[in-house]
Backbone as numpy.savetxt, mean C-alpha at the origin, in Angstrom:
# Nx Ny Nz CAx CAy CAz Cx Cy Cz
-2.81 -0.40 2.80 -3.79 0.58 2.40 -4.15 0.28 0.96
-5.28 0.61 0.40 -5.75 0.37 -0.25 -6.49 1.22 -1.04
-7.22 1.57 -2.40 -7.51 2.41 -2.80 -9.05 1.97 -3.40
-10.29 2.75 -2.45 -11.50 2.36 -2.48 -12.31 3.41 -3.43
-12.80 2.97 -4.60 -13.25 4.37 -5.11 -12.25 5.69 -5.10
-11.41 5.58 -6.05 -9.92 6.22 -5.69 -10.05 7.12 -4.50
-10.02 6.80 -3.66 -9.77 7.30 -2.55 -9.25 6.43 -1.36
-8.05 6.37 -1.14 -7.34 5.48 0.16 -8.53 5.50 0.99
-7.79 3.93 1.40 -8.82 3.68 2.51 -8.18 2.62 3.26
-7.99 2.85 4.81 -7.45 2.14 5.95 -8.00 1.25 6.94
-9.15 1.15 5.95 -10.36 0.49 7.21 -9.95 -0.89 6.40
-10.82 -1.90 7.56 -10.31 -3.24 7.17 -10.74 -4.10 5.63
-10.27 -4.75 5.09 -10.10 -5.13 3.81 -10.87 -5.99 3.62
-12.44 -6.38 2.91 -13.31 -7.20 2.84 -12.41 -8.07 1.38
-12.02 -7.77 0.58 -11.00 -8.22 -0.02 -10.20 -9.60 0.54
-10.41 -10.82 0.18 -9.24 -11.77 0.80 -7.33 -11.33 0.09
-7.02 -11.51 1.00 -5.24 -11.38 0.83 -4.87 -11.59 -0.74
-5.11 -12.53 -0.95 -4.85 -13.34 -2.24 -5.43 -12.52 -3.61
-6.05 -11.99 -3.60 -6.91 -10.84 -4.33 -5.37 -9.75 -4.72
-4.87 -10.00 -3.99 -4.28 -8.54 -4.35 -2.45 -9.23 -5.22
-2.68 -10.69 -5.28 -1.74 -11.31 -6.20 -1.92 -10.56 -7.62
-0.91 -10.36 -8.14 -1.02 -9.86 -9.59 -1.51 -8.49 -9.73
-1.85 -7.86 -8.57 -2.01 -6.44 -8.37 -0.47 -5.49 -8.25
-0.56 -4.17 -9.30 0.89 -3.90 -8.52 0.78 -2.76 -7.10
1.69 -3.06 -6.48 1.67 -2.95 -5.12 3.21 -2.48 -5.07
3.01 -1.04 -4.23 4.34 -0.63 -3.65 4.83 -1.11 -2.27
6.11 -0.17 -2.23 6.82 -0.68 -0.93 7.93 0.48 -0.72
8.33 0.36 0.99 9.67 0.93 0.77 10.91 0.24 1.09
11.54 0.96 0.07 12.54 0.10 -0.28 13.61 0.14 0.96
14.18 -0.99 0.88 14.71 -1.11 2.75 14.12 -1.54 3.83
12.39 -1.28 3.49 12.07 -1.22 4.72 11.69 -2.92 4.88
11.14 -3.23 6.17 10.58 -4.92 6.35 9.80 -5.29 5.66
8.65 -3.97 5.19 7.47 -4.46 4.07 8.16 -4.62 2.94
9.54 -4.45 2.51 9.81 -4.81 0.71 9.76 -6.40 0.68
10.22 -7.14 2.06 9.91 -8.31 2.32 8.78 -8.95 2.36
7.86 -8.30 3.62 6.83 -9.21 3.45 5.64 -9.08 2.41
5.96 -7.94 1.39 5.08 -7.50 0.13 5.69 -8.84 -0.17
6.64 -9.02 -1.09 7.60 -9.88 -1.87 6.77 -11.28 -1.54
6.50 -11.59 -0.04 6.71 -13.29 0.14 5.42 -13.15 0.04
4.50 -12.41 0.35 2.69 -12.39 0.76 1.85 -12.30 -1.00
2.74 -11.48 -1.86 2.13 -11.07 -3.05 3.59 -11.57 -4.25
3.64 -12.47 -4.40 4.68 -12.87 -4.90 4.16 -12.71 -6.58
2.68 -12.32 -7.41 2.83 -12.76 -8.49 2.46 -11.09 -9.32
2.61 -10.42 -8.08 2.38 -8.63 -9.14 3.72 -7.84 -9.21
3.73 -7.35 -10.22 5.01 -6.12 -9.66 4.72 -5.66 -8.71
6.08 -5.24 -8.18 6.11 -4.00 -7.44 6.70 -3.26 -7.71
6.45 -2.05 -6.95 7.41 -0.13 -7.58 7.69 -0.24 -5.76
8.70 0.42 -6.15 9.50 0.63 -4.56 9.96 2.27 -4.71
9.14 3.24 -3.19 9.61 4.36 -2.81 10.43 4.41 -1.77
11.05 5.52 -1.47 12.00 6.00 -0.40 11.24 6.34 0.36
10.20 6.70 0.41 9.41 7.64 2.12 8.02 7.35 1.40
7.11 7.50 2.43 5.52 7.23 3.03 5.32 8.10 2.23
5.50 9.24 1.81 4.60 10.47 1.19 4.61 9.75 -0.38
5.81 9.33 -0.60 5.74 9.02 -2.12 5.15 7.81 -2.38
5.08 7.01 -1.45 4.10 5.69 -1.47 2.65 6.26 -1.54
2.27 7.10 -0.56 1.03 7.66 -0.52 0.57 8.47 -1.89
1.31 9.16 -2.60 1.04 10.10 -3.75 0.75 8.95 -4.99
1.55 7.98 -4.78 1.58 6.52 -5.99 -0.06 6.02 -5.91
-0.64 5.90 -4.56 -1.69 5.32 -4.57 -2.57 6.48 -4.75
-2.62 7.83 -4.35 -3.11 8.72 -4.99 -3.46 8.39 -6.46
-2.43 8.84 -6.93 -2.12 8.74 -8.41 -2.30 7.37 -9.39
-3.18 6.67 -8.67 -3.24 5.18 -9.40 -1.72 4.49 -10.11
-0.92 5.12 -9.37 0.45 4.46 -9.99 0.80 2.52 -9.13
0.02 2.31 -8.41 -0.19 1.19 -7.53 -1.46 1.14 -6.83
-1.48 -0.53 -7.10 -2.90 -0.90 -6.69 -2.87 -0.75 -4.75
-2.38 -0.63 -3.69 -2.19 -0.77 -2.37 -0.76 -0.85 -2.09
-0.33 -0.81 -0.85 0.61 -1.41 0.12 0.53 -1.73 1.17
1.74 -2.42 1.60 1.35 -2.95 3.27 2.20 -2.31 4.36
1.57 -1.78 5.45 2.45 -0.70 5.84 1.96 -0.93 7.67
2.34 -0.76 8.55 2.12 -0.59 10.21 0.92 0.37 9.80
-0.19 -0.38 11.40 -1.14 0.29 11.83 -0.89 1.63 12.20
-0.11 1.69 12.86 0.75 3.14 13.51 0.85 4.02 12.00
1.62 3.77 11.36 2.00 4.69 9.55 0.80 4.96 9.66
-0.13 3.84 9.43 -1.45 4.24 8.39 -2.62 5.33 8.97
-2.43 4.95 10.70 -3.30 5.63 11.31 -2.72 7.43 11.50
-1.35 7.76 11.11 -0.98 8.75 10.90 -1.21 9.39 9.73
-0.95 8.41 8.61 -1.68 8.92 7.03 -3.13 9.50 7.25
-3.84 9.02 7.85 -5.32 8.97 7.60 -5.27 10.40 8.70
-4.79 10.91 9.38 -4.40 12.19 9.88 -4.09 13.32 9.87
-2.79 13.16 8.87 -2.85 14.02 7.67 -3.53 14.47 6.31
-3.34 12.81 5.87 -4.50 12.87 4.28 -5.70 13.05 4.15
-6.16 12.42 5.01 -8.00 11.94 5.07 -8.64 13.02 6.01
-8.28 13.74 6.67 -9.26 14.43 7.54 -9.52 15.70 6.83
């Protein structure tokens, strides 16, 4: 997810992948994405949360540029947050 005109946004990313090198970008910590953030975006920080809400409030809050998260998560975010 991504943050379009500060406002998240789950639709697909006209952005190439590589764009988001040197961007900082969260994760949760533990989870499979602290990995594949790590190997995919290897040249930005990252901030690492415990749960989806606090990942979600970070990108709220311009505290991180995106994360990478399951279609399933995101299409539930956009359920709660966005409607």
């Amino acid at each position: 997810m991504q943050r379009n005109n500060h406002q998240p946004s789950a639709t697909p990313d006209p952005l190439p992948v590589e764009s988001y090198n040197g961007k900082k970008l969260g994760t949760l910590s533990g989870s499979q994405f602290e990995a594949v953030t790590a190997e995919c975006f290897p040249d930005g920080p990252m901030a690492y949360y415990t749960g989806v809400p606090e990942l979600y409030a970070a990108l709220i809050t311009e505290k991180i540029d995106g994360f990478v998260m399951s279609d399933i998560t995101l299409k539930q975010m956009q359920r709660e947050h966005l409607s």
